[in-house]
C-alpha positions in Angstrom: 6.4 15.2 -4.0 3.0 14.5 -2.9 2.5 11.5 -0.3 0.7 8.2 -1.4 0.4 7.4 2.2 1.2 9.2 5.8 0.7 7.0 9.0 2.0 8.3 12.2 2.4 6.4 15.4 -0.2 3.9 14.4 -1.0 0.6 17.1 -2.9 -2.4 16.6 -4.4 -5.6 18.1 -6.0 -8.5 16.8 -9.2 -8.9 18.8 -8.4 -11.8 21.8 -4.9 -11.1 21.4 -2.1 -9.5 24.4 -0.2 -8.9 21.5 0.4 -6.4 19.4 0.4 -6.6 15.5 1.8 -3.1 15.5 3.0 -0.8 17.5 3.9 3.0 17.2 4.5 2.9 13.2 5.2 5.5 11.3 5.4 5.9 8.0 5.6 8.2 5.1 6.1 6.9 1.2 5.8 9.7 -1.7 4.0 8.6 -4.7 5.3 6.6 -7.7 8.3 4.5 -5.3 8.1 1.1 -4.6 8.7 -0.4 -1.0 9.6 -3.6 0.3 8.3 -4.4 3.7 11.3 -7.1 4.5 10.8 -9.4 7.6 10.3 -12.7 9.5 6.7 -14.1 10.0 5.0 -12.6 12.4 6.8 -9.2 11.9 3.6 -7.3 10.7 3.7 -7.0 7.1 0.7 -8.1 6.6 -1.4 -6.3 8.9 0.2 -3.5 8.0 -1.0 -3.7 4.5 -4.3 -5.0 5.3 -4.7 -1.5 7.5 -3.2 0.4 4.4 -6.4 -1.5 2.2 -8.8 0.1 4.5 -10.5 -3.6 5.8 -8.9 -3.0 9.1 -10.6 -2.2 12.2 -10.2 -0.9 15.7 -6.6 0.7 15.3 -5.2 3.8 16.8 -2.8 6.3 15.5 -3.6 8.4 11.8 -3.4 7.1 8.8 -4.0 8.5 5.0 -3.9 6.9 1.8 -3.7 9.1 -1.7 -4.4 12.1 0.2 -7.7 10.8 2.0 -7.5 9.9 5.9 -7.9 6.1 7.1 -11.1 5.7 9.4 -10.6 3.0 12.0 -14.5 2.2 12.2 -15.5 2.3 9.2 -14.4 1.6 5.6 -13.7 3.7 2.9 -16.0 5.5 0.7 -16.6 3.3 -2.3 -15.5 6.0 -4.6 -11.9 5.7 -3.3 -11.5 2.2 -2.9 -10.9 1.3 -6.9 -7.8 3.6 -6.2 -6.1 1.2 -3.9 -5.4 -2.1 -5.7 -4.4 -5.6 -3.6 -2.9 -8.2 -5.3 -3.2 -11.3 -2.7 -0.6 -14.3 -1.7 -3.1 -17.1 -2.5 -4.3 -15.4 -5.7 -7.8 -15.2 -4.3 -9.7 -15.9 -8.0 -12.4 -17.2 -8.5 -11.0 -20.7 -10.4 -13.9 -22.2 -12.1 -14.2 -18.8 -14.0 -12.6 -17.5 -17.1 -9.6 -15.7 -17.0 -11.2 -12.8 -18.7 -13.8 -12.9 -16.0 -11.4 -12.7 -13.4 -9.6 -9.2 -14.7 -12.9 -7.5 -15.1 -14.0 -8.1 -11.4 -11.2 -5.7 -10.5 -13.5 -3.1 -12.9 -16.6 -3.7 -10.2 -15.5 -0.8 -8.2 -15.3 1.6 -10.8 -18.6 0.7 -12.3 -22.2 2.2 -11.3 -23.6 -0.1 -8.5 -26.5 -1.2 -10.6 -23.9 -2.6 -13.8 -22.0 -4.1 -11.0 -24.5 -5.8 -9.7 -26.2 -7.0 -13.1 -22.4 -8.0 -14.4 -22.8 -5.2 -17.6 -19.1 -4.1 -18.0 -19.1 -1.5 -21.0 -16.6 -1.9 -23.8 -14.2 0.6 -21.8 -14.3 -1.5 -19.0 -13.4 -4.7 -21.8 -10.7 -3.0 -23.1 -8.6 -1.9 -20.0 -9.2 -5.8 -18.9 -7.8 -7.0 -22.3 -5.2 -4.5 -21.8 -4.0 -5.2 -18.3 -4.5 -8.7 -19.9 -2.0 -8.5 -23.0 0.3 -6.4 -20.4 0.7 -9.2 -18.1 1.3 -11.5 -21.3 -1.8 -13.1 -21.0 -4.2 -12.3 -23.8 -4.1 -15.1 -25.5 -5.5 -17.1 -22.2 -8.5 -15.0 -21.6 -11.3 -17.6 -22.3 -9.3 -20.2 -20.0 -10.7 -21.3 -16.9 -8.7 -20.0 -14.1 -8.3 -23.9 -12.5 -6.3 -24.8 -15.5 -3.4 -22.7 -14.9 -0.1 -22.9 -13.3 0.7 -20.8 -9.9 2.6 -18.3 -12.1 -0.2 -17.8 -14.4 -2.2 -17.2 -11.8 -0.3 -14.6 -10.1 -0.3 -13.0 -13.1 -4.0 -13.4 -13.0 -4.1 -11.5 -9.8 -1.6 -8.6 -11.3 -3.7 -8.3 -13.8 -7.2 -7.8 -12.3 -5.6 -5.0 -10.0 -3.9 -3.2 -13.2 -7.8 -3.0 -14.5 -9.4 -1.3 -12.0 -6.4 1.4 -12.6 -5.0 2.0 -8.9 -2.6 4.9 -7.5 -2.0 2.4 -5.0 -1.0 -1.4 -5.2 -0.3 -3.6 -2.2 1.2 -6.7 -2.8 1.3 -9.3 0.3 3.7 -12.1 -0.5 3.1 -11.8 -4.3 5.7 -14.6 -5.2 6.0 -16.6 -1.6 4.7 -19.6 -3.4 6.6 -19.7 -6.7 10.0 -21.0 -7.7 12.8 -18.7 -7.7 12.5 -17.6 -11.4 8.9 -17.0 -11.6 9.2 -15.1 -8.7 11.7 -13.0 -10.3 9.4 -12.3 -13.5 6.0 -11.8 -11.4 8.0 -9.5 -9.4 9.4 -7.5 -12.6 6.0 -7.3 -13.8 4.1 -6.0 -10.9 7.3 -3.2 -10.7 7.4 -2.8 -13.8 3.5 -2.2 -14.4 3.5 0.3 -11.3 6.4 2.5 -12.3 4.9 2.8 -15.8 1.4 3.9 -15.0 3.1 6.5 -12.0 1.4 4.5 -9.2 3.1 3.8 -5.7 3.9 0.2 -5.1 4.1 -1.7 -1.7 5.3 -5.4 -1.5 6.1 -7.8 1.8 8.8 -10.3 1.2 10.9 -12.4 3.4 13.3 -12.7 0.9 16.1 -9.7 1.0 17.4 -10.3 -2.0 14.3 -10.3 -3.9 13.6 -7.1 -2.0 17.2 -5.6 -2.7 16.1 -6.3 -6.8 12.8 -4.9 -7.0 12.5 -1.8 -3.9 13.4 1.6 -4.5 13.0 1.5 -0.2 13.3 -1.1 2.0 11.3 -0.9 5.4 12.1 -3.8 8.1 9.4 -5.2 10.1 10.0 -7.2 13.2 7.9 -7.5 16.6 5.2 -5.1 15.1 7.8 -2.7 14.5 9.5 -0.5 12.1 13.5 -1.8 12.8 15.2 0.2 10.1 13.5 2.5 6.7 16.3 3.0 3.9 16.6 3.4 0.1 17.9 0.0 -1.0 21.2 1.0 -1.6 22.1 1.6 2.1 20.4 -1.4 3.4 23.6 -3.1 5.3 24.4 -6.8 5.8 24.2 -6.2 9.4 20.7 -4.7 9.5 19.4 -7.3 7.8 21.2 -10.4 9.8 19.6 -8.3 13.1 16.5 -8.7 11.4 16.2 -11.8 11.0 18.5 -12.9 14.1 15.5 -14.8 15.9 14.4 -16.2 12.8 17.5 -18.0 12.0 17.5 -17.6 8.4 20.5 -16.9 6.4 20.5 -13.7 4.7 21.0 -13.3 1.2 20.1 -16.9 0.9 16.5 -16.2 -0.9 15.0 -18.7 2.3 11.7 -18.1 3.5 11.2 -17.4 6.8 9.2 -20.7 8.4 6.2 -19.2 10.0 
């Protein structure tokens, strides 16, 4: 089974910081599974996927992503990046624009740099954004401004714009930390759901373990900068997870976020 990423005893500091983000991770995940990172604030989740998006600099270690290494100076070629798709914990939309709008940025990458930059989507790049539309159970919103929706719509927003630009790859970073218990469940079925039927590779931080027991094929826990434990979701014990978030003093099992 081929490898949708490969990162082997990768190390990172934030600039001004004694602290490392991560430290010695390695990791392997085949194409088509979906991950949880599971883990306390501060654990590395984040910085993990940001590296994983290619807008991280300065790190040390290897890293590839869909079969193309990581450089830590410089970004990706444009050509690769459309492959990778990020679907962001504040939504990051552009609100006073349609919804419409919104899914057909995530078709930028994959146009020529001059349509891009004159806004000329061509009607295939219309019709996989009214698809990834419909699919996210949103076509009949698509001329609504963005800042007229609720925080679940707006996720689905999000999901929806990264489905359009057709990624092997989707990171998710705290996809439902900001939505009630149910629409967390359905964005989270959704973004699973949409990944395992187009055959792409699927990588979401939580802090919640049993969202991450629901959705994961794999759960990886993150604390310190550090991989504590990588399992397939079935073996992931009651006492792992209590370790993990021992300094954290959260309940497991309980759903709570982690207070950061």
């Amino acid at each position: 089974m081929k490898s949708a990423i490969q990162i082997d005893d990768l190390s990172y500091t934030h600039p001004g910081s004694d602290f490392r983000a991560l430290e010695h991770v390695s990791l392997a995940a085949p194409a088509g599974q979906s991950i949880a990172l599971l883990g306390p604030s501060g654990a590395g989740k984040t910085t993990l996927l940001t590296l994983l998006d290619g807008r991280l600099r300065g790190w040390r270690g290897r890293a590839s992503v869909l079969g193309a290494s990581l450089d830590p100076d410089h970004p990706p070629a444009r050509a690769r990046r459309p492959d990778t798709g990020f679907v962001f914990q504040e939504f990051a939309l552009v609100e006073r624009s349609s919804v419409l709008r919104n899914v057909l940025n995530g078709r930028l990458g994959r146009m020529s740099p001059l349509r891009a930059v004159l806004w000329r989507p061509t009607s295939r790049d219309l019709n996989l954004a009214r698809a990834a539309l419909a699919d996210c159970g949103l076509a009949d919103l698509a001329e609504r401004r963005v800042d007229s929706l609720s925080g679940g719509q707006r996720q689905r927003v999000a999901i929806a714009r990264c489905l359009s630009q057709e990624p092997r790859l989707i990171l998710a970073d705290e996809p439902v930390s900001n939505l009630d218990p149910a629409r967390a469940t359905e964005i989270l079925t959704l973004l699973t759901g949409a990944a395992r039927a187009r055959g792409a590779t699927v990588i979401f931080s939580s802090h919640q373990p049993d969202l991450a027991r629901r959705f994961a094929d794999r759960i990886v826990g993150m604390r310190d900068g550090q991989i504590a434990f990588d399992v397939a979701v079935d073996d992931l014990s009651e006492a792992a997870t209590v370790e993990l978030y021992r300094e954290a003093g959260i309940p497991p099992g309980t759903g709570l976020r982690a207070v950061s």
